[in-house]
N, C-alpha and C positions, 0 to 999 in steps of 0.2 A: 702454813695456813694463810690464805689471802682474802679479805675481805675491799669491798666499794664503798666509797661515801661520795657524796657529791659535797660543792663547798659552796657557798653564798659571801659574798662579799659585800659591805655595805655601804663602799662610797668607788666608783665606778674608777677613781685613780687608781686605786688601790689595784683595782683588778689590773691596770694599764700596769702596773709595778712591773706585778709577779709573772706576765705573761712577756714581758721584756726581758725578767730571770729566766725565762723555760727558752727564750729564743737563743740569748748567751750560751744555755748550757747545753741546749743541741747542736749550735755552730761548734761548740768544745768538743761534742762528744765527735763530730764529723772532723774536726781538726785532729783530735789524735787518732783519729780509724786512717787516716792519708798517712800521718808520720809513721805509725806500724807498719803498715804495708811499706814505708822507707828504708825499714829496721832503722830508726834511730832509738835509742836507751829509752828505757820506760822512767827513768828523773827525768833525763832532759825534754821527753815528750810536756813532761808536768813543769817545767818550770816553764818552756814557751808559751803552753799551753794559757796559766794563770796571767803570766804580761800581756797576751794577748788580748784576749776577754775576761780581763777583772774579776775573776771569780774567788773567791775563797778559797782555802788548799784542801779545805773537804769536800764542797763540789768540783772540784778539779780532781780530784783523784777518784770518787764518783765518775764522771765523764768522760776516765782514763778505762777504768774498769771496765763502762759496760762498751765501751770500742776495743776490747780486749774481745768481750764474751760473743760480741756479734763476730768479731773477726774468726772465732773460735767456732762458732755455729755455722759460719762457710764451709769452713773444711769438714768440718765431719760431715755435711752435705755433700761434700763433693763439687762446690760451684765456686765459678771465679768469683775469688773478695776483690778484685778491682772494678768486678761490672754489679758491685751492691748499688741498690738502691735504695738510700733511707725515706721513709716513706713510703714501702710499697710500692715495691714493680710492677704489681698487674693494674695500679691508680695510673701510674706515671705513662704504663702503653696505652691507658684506654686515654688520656688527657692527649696524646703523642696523636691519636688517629683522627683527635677532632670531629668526630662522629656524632657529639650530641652539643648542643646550642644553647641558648639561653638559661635558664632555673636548672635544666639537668646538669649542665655542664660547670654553672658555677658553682652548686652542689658539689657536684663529684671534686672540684680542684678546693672546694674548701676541706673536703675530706682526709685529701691528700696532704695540703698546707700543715693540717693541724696535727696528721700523723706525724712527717718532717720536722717542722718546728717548733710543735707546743707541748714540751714533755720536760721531765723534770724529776730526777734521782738522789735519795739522797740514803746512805748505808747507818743504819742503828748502831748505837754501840749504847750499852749498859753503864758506863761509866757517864757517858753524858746523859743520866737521865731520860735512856732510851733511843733518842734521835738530839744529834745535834742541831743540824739545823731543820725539818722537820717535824716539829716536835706536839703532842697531842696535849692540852691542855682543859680544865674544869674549869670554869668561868663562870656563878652562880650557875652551877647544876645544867649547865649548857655546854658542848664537848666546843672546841676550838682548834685550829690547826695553828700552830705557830710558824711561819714563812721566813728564814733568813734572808732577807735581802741581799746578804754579804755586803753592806757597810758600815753596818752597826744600825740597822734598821731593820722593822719586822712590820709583817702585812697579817693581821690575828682573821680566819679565815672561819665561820659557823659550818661547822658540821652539818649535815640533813641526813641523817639513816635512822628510820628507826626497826626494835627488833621485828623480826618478821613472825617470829615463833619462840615459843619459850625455853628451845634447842639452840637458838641462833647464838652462834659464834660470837656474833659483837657480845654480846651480852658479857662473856668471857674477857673478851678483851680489853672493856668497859674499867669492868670488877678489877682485875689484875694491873690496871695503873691505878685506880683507887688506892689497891692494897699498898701496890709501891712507894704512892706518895705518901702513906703514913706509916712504913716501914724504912723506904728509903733503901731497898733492896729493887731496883730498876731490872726491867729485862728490856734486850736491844729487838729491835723494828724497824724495818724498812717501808720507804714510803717513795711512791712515786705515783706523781701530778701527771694527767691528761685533760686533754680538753677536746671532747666530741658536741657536734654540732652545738658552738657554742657556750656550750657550757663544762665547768671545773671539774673533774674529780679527782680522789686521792685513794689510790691504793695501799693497804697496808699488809704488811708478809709479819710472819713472826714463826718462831718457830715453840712446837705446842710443848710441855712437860711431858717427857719422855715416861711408858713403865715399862719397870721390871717386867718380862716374858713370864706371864705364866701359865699359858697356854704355849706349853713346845714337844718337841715332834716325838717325846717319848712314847706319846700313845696316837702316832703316825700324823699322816699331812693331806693336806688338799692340794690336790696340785691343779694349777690351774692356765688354761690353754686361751687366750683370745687369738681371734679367728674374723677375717673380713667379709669371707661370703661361705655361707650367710654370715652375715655379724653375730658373734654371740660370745660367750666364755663359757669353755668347757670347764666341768671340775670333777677330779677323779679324786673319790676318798682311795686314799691308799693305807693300809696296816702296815706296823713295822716292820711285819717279816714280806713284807713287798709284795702281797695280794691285793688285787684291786676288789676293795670290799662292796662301791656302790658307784651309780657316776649320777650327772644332771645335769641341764645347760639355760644357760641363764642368757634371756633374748635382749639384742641390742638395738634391734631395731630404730625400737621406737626414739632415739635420739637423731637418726636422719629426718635431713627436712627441719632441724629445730634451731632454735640462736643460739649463740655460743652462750646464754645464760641458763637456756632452760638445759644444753648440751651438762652442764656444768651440775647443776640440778639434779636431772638423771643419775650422772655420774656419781655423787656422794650418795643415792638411795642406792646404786648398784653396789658400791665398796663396800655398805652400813649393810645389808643383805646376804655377801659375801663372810664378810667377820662374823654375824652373826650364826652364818652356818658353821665357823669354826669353833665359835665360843661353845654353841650345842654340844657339838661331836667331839669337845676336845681335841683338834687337832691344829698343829700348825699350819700355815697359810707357803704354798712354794710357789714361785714364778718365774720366766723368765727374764735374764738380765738384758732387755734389749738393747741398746744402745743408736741402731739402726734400722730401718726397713725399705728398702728399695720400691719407690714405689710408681715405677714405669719414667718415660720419657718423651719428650715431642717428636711425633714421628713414629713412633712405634706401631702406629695402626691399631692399638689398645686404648683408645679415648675414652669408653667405658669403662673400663676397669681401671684406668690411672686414677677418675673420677671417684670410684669408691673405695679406692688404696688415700687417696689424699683427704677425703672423711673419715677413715677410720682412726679413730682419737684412743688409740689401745695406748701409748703413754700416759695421757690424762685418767684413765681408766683406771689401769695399775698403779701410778703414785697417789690416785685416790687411798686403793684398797692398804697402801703400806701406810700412810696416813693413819688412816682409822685402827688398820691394823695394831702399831705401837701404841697407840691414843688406848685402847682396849685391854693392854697385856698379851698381844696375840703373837707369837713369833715368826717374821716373815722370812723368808730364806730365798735368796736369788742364786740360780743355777744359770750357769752356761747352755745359751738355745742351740749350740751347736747339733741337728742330725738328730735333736727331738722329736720331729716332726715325720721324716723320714724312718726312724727306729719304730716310732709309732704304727706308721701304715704295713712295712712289710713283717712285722713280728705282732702286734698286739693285735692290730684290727683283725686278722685273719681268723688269729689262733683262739682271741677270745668273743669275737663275732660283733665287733664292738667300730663304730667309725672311725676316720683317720682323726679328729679332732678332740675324742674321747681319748684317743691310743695315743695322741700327744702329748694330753695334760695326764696320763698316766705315765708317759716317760718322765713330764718334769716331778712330779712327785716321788719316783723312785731315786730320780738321781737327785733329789733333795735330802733322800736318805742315807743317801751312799752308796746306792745297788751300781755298779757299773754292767753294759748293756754287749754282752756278747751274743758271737754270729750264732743263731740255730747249727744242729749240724747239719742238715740237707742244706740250706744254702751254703756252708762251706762246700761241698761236694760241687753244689752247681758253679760255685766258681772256680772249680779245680775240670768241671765238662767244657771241654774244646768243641765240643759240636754246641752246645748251649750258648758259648758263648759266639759261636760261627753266625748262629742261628738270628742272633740278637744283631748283630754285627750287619749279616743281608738287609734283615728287615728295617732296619735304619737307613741302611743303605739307600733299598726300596723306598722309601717315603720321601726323600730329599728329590731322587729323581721325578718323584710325582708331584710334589711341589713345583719345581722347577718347570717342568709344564704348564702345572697351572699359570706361573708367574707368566709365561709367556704371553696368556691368553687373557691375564686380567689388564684391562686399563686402567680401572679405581683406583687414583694413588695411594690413599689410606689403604687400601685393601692390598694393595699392593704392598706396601709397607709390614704390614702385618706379615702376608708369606715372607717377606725376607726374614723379619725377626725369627721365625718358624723354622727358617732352613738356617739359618745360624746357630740359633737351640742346639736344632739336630746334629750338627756339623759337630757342636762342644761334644754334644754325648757321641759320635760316634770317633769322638780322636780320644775321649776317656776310654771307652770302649777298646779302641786298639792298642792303647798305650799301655791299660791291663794285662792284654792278653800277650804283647811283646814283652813284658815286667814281670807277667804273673811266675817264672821260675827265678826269679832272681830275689825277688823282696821278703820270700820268709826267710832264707838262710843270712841275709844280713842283718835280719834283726835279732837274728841267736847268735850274734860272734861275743865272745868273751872280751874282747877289748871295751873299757868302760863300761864296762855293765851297767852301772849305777846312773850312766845316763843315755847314750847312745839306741840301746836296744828299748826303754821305755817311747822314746820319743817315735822312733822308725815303727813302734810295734801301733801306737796308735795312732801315726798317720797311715798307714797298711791299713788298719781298722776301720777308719773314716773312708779310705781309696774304696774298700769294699762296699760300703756301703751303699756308697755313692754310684760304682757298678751295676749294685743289685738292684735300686733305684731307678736307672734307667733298663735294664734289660729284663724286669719284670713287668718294668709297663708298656716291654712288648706283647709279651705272654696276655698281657688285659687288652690288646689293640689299643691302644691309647698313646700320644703322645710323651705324656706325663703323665706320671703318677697323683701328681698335686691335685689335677683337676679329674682325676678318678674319686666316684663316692665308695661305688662296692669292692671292697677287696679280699671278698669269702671266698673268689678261684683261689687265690694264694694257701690253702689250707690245705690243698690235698698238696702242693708243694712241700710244706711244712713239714707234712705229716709222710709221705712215701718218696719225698723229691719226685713224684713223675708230672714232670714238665709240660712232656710232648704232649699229652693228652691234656693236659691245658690250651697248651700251643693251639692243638688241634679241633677240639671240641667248645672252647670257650667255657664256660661256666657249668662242669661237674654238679653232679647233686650226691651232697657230702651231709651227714647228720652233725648239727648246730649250725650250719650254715644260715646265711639270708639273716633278714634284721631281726629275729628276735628278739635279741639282747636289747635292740634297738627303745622294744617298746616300752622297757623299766624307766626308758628317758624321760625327763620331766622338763617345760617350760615355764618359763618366771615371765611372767608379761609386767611392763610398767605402765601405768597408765599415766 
């Protein structure tokens, strides 16, 4: 849990202190983000670090920390940690192009100055009475920040927050160092100093009282899908014995276009809306464990859609809901997104009449149960048809050469851009494509050999499983005309697939007319609007 306070200082030294501590401890935090990238040892980063800039051995080892996590948040991005920019890269290009002058520009470089060097961390521990140096104080009934100077000096900083609502969090947090200080049973918080236009404030993290689960998934789960375009969170009530009993989607709209406070706002009535629907129905809460999202590249010829992949705040979303989730008794359960999504369109959406993003958040609610997700048998058949797979194989074909044309003919460089991404796409799915169909006799019989049973043939059998899907993935969204499947809505031709495997009249005719077809199912859907 993280709440804001802003802080007021009463003699204007004072401020001059602490904003000298916050420059120290970001020149630190930038000093050990150089020596990691050295590989020099994480002591001897910390003992340079402290002779260097006099700091304390708890803000030094703070300052060691979060030049670990940023170094750490490179990588799993995927971007060079030596071309970081602390401060904010997109401040420092627009300051680099010198485009704007007077008020705007010194604006924007104060913006930038104060992200760079006016910050300030310091890790809670319970034995010190919450925060060491950090530390929140009652001063006649008036809250206080206590400031370690690190020389045996302190800078006592007035709090400004008051509650908003008789829900608000501070309230909580208020109450529970009260309690502390007349029990003397301390919980640890973290606290970390910014300074925007101007002016102080103080961040504080804490982590809430955990409860016991007593909503869990014996009487099934909600499984739940967020989704960028449209924005929304699907949720699929699922039964134990793995029927999808009902679905709903809950619109996300209305947080584009908003600040990161009201984004935040939103965010806790969608999670508190969420749980709520589980506490109803009894059911536990499933999601995926994402860790990542890919979300486009400069150059891609996708500047629209990179634009609403880098708004969609489906992280902040989800550790909302597991938040409130534990806060409530509600049991959350993280599944592998692995081919969710995928499983969804070519099995559920068809068969149960239901869209890709319903049929996804009812894959993760099965596999929060334990159901594992095997091939239909007409798709096994169709990826054992050599003319099916011949079929899929031309028309890929087909489409690259037509691209390639077109490339010829465009001169828009973005748009330009975009066909290559497109004929590269294609190029993956048609050497998957071949690679199959050169493999396809080879990879059942090795994953039935008797050698190592116990491990060997589990591992072979479910990447074989994945490989297939990933097949039927792309050479079904021949059969729809469509490039991808992703950005296919209707996937009711796939039924008479399902149901007779006859392809070619797919192939041929486009969209059969099959009983439960088309969006019926569609209309049991319901929207949640926020206002």
């Amino acid at each position: 849990m993280t709440l804001e306070c802003m802080l007021e200082f009463e003699k204007e030294e004072e401020k001059e202190k602490v904003l000298a501590l916050m420059r120290r401890f970001s020149s630190a935090t930038r000093y050990a983000y150089k020596r990691l990238l050295e590989g020099v040892a994480e002591k001897e980063i910390e003992k340079a670090t402290q002779e260097k800039h006099k700091l304390n051995a708890r803000y030094v080892k703070d300052a060691v920390l979060i030049a670990k996590q940023v170094l750490k948040s490179c990588m799993q991005r995927g971007q060079n940690p030596k071309k970081l920019v602390f401060g904010s890269r997109e401040l420092f290009e627009k300051l680099k192009k010198k485009h704007l002058t007077g008020k705007r520009r010194e604006k924007l470089r104060q913006r930038w100055e104060e992200r760079r060097y006016c910050y300030l961390y310091s890790r809670g521990e319970k034995f010190h009475k919450g925060n060491l140096n950090l530390r929140f104080v009652n001063l006649n009934n008036q809250w206080h920040l206590r400031i370690n100077l690190g020389n045996g000096e302190y800078v006592w900083a007035k709090v400004v927050r008051n509650a908003k609502r008789h829900k608000d969090k501070w309230i909580d947090f208020t109450w529970r160092l009260l309690e502390a200080e007349k029990s003397g049973e301390w919980f640890a918080y973290n606290v970390r100093l910014k300074v925007r236009n101007g002016k102080f404030y103080a961040q504080v993290s804490w982590e809430e009282k955990t409860v016991e689960p007593v909503i869990t998934k014996a009487y099934g789960v909600i499984g739940i899908d967020i989704n960028a375009y449209p924005f929304h969170l699907a949720l699929a009530y699922v039964s134990t014995d793995g029927n999808l009993e009902k679905f709903e989607r809950i619109d996300l709209r209305e947080m584009e276009g908003k600040t990161k406070n009201q984004r935040e706002h939103i965010a806790w009535h969608i999670a508190r809306q969420v749980v709520e629907r589980a506490l109803e129905n009894g059911k536990a809460i499933v999601v995926e464990d994402l860790q990542k999202v890919p979300k486009g590249r400069r150059g891609d010829g996708l500047a629209k859609l990179r634009r609403k992949l880098h708004k969609w705040a489906y992280r902040s979303v989800l550790e909302k809901i597991e938040v409130y989730a534990r806060s409530m008794g509600v049991q959350l359960i993280k599944v592998n997104p692995a081919y969710t999504s995928i499983i969804g369109k070519l099995k559920y959406s068809p068969m149960l009449g239901i869209d890709k993003d319903v049929a996804g958040a009812y894959v993760i609610g099965r596999r929060g149960l334990g159901f594992e997700e095997r091939l239909p048998k007409n798709y096994r058949e169709l990826l054992k048809d050599k003319e099916f797979l011949a079929y899929a194989i031309a028309k890929v074909d087909e489409r690259i050469n037509k691209l390639k044309s077109e490339l010829k003919r465009e001169t828009n460089e973005y748009k330009r851009n975009a066909l290559k991404e497109r004929v590269k796409r294609l190029r993956k799915y048609l050497e998957l494509l071949l690679s199959y169909t050169r493999d396809s006799g080879k990879s059942e019989p090795a994953t039935q050999q008797a050698v190592n049973r116990e491990m060997k043939p589990m591992r072979g059998r479910a990447k074989s499983l994945q490989k297939s899907w990933r097949v039927l993935s792309v050479a079904l969204a021949v059969l729809l005309a469509t490039t991808c499947l992703e950005w296919c809505r209707d996937h009711s031709p796939l039924k008479r697939v399902l149901i007779s495997g006859d392809w070619a009249r797919v192939a041929g005719k486009g969209s059969p007319s099959l009983p439960g077809q088309g969006t019926t199912a569609q209309n049991k859907c319901s929207f949640i609007h926020f206002g």
